[in-house]
N, C-alpha and C positions, 0 to 999 in steps of 0.2 A: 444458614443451612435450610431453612423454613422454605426458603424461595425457590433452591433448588429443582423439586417436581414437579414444580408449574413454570422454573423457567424451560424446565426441560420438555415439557407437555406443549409449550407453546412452538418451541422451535422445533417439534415434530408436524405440529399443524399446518406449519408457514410451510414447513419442506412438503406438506401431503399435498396443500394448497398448490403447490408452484408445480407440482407432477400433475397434478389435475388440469391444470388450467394449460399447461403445454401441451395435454393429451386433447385440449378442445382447439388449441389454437393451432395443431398439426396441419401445414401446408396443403393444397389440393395438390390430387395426382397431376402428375405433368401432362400437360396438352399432349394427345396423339396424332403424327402426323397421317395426316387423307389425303384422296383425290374424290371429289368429289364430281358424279356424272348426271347431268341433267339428260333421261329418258325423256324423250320432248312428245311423243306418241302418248307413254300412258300417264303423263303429268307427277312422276315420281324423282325424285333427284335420291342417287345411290351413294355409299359412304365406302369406299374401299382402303385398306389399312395400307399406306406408302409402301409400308415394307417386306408386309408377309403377302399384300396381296389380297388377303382375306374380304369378303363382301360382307361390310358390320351390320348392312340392311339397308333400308331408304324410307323414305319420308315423303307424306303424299303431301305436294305444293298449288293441288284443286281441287279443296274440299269443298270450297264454294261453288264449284261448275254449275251443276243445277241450277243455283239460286243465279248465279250473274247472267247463266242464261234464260233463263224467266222471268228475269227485269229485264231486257231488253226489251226496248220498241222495235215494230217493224223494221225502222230504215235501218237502227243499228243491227241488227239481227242480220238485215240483207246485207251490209257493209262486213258483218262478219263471217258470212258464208263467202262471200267474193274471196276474203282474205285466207280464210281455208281452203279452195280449191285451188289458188296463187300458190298458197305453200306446200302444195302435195298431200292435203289432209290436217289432224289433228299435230298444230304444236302446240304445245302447251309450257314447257320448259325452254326458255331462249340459251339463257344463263342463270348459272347461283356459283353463289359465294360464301365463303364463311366469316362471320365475324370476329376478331381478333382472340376475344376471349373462348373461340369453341362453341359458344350457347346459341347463336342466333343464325339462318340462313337468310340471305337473300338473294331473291328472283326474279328473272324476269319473266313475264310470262307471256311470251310469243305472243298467238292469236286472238286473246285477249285483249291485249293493248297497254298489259298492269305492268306493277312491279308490285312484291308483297314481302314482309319479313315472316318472319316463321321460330317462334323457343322448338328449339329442338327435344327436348325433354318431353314438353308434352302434346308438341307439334299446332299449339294454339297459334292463329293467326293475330301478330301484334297490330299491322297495320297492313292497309291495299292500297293504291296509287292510280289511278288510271293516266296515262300518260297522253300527249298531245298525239293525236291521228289515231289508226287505227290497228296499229301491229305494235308491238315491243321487241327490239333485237337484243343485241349484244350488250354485255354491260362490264363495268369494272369499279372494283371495291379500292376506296381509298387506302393509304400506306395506313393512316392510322383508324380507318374503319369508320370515321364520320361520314363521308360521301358516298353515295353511290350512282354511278354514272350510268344513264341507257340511253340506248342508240333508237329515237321514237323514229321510225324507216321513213313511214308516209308522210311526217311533217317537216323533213326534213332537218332533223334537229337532234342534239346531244342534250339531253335533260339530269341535270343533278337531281339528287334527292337526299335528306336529313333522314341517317340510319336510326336515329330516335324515332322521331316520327313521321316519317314518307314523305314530309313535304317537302315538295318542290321547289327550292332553294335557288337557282338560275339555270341556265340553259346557254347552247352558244350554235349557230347557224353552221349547217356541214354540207355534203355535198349530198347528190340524188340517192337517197337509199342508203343512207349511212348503216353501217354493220359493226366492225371491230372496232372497239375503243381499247386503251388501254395507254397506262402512265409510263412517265419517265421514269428511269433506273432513280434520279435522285427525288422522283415525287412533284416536282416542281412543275411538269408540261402533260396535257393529255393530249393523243392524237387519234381520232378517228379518220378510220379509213372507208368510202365512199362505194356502191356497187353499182350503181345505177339501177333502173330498172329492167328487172331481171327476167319480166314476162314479155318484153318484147325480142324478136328474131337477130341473131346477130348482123343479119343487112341491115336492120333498121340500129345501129348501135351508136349512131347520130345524132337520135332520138331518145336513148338512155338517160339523159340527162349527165350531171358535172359528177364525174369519178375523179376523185379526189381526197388529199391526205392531209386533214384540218386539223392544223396543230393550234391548241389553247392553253392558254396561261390556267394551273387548276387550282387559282385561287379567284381569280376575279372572273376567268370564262372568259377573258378576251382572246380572240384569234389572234394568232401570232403570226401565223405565215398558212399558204397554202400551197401544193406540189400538184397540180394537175397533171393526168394518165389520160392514155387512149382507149383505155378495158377499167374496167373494176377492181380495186384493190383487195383482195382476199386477205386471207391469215397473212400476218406480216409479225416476223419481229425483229427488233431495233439494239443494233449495240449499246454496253453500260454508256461507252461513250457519248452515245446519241449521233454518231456520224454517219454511221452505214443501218441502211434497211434490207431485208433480204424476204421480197414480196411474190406470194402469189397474184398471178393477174385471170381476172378471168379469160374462159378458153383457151389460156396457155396450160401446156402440157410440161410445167417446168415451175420454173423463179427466174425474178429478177433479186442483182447486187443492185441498189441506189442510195448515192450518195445524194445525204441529206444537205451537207453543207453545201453541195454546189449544185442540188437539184437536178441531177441527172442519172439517168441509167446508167451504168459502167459495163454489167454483166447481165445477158442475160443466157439463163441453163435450160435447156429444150431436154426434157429426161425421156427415157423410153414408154413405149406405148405398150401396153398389151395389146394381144388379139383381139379381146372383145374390144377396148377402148380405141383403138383403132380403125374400129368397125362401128362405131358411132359417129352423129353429126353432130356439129358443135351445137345446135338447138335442142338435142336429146341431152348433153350435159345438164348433171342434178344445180338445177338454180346457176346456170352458166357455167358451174366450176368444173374442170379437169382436175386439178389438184386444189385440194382443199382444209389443210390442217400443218401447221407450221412450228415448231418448238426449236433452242436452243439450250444445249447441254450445260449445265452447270460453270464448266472449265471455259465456253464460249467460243469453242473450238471443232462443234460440231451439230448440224440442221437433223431435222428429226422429220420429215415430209410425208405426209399422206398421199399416196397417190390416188384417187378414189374414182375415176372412171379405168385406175389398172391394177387396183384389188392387190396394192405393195403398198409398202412403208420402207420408206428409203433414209440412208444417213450418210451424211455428206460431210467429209471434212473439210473447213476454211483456215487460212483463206486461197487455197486451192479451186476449191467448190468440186473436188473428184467421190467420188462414192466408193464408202466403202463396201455397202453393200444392203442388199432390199430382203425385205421378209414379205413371202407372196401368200396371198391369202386366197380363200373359197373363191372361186367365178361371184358375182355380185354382192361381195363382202360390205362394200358399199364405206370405206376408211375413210372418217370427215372430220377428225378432230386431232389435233397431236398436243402435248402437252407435257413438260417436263417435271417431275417428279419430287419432291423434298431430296436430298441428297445429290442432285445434277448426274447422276447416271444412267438412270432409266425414262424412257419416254411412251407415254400413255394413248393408247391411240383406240379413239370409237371405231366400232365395225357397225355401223349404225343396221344394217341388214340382217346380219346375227347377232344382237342382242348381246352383243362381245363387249369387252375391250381387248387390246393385243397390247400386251408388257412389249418392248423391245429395250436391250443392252445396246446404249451408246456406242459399250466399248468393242463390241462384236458385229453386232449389227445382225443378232438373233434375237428370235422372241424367245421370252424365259418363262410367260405367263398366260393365260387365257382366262379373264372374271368372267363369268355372267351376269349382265344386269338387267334392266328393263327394259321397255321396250321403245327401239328407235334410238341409243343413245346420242346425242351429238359434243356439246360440250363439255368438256372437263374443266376443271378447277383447283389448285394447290390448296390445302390450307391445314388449320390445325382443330380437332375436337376434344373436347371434355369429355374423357371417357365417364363421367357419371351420368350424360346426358345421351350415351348411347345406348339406354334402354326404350328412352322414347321412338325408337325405328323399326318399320316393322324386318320381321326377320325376313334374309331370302331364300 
């Protein structure tokens, strides 16, 4: 009977013990799905909430500007002015990504020539990158978040890099001015897509150099196969199956359908012109492009197109390829990015001229939204955040 109030004292404690210790070991909140938007003007990348829409803030991605530009020497200095007046001004955001768990961004940082990651929390730079040549484009985050892939333009070259620590892990040879990377539906093949150079005349388009779709193995970086074009491969995306491509080409005012297994064009879609776009020459096109921003619907049954010399955003259903209908924007709205959404229904698209993005419904083929972001937006981004690490942003 003695032992009774201490056995009972103890089995209170083990039980106080066990609520305590599930109250420390209480799961993190779930990942919230974003898009995020690389401002490529004022070097800010923005967080917009999938679902509400909502702008969570942004994150500045050049805090070092000053300093990277006060360490340059002359010639790099003069190499980087050439490459800012080539690109229309200040890029400073190519691309960014989010890393798997929500906490980390990465970037690329156009005129620069970097890539950098970034804790989003407290927006410390982990690591910088300076890549081969002297621009940074387009980039793509591995399936499981260790690689990150960028398109270095002027060296000709797809450069991996270790999301630990920035180093530069292989590389694999692409075409003139390599721009879109991006992986296979099963993770297994990366393919970039080629633009050539883009400061020269479309008479001189001889001279561009090799446009072209360099597909690589994304474990060892061997080329696998290559598809050479007559124009520039723009936004492109590629069925889960990997058999059909459905490609912007430069100064086409449209898309091509091409079949990858047999290397040929099948279809190509000539879309409408605006007034103003119409009224342009193909050497006034922003960086050769007519059309310039490309996505696919969740269901894979319907393109999501920017039309950006005709201030619309168009949606096409396959495999038809008929429209079902365009959402026309401001005179110089300037639509450069398309991007589909967490959930496969809505399609995200930069109004890079007004500081926009434009929500459009797949399913209608209306816009449902209008963000404001920063300034210049061009690329967007899927991905997921740690909502405790979005205090680290400033607000907008």
């Amino acid at each position: 009977m003695t032992r009774l109030p201490a056995l009972l004292a103890l089995t209170f404690a083990l039980a106080l013990g066990s609520v305590t210790a599930s109250a420390a070991e209480e799961p993190p909140a779930a990942l919230r799905d974003v898009v995020v938007v690389g401002n490529s003007a004022d070097g800010t990348v923005s967080f917009i909430d999938a679902r509400t829409y909502e702008n969570l803030g942004s994150l500045d991605v050049v805090p070092d500007l000053d300093a990277i530009l006060a360490g340059m020497d002359p010639i790099r200095r003069a190499a980087y002015e050439v490459v800012r007046q080539q690109a229309g001004g200040d890029k400073f955001v190519d691309d960014a990504h989010l890393s798997p768990d929500g906490r980390t961004l990465y970037v690329s940082r156009g005129n620069l020539g970097d890539a950098a990651a970034y804790d989003i929390a407290s927006g410390r730079q982990l690591w910088r990158t300076h890549l081969a040549g002297l621009k940074a484009d387009h980039a793509v985050l591995s399936p499981d978040g260790r690689t990150f892939v960028v398109s270095a333009i002027t060296a000709a070259k797809a450069q991996a890099l270790d999301t630990a620590t920035g180093r530069v892990t292989g590389e694999f040879a692409t075409g003139t001015y390599p721009h879109e990377n991006m992986y296979s539906a099963d993770g297994s093949r990366i393919y970039n897509m080629s633009i050539g150079v883009t400061s020269f005349p479309k008479a001189l388009n001889a001279l561009k150099g090799t446009k072209q779709v360099t597909v690589a193995d994304a474990t060892t970086l061997k080329v696998l196969r290559k598809y050479t074009f007559d124009k520039g491969v723009r936004p492109a995306v590629i069925t889960p199956d990997g058999r059909t491509m459905y490609a912007q080409l430069s100064y086409l005012n449209g898309f091509i359908e091409y079949d990858l297994e047999a290397g040929r064009t099948v279809r190509t879609v000539e879309m409408p012109f605006s007034a103003a776009g119409a009224a342009l020459k193909p050497d006034d096109y922003p960086q050769n492009s007519a059309h310039h921003g490309m996505a696919m619907n969740g269901a894979n049954d319907k393109l999501c197109m920017a039309g950006t010399i005709d201030d619309y955003t168009a949606v096409v259903s396959r495999p038809g390829l008929t429209t079902d209908g365009f959402v026309h924007y401001e005179p110089g709205a300037l639509p450069y990015w398309s991007l589909t959404a967490p959930g496969g229904h809505h399609c995200f698209v930069t109004l890079s001229n007004r500081d926009e993005v434009s929500v459009v419904d797949y399913r209608t083929a209306q816009e449902v939204a209008r963000v404001k972001v920063g300034d210049f937006p061009q690329r967007e981004r899927a991905g997921k955040v740690a909502p405790d690490v979005l205090s680290g942003l400033d607000t907008p």
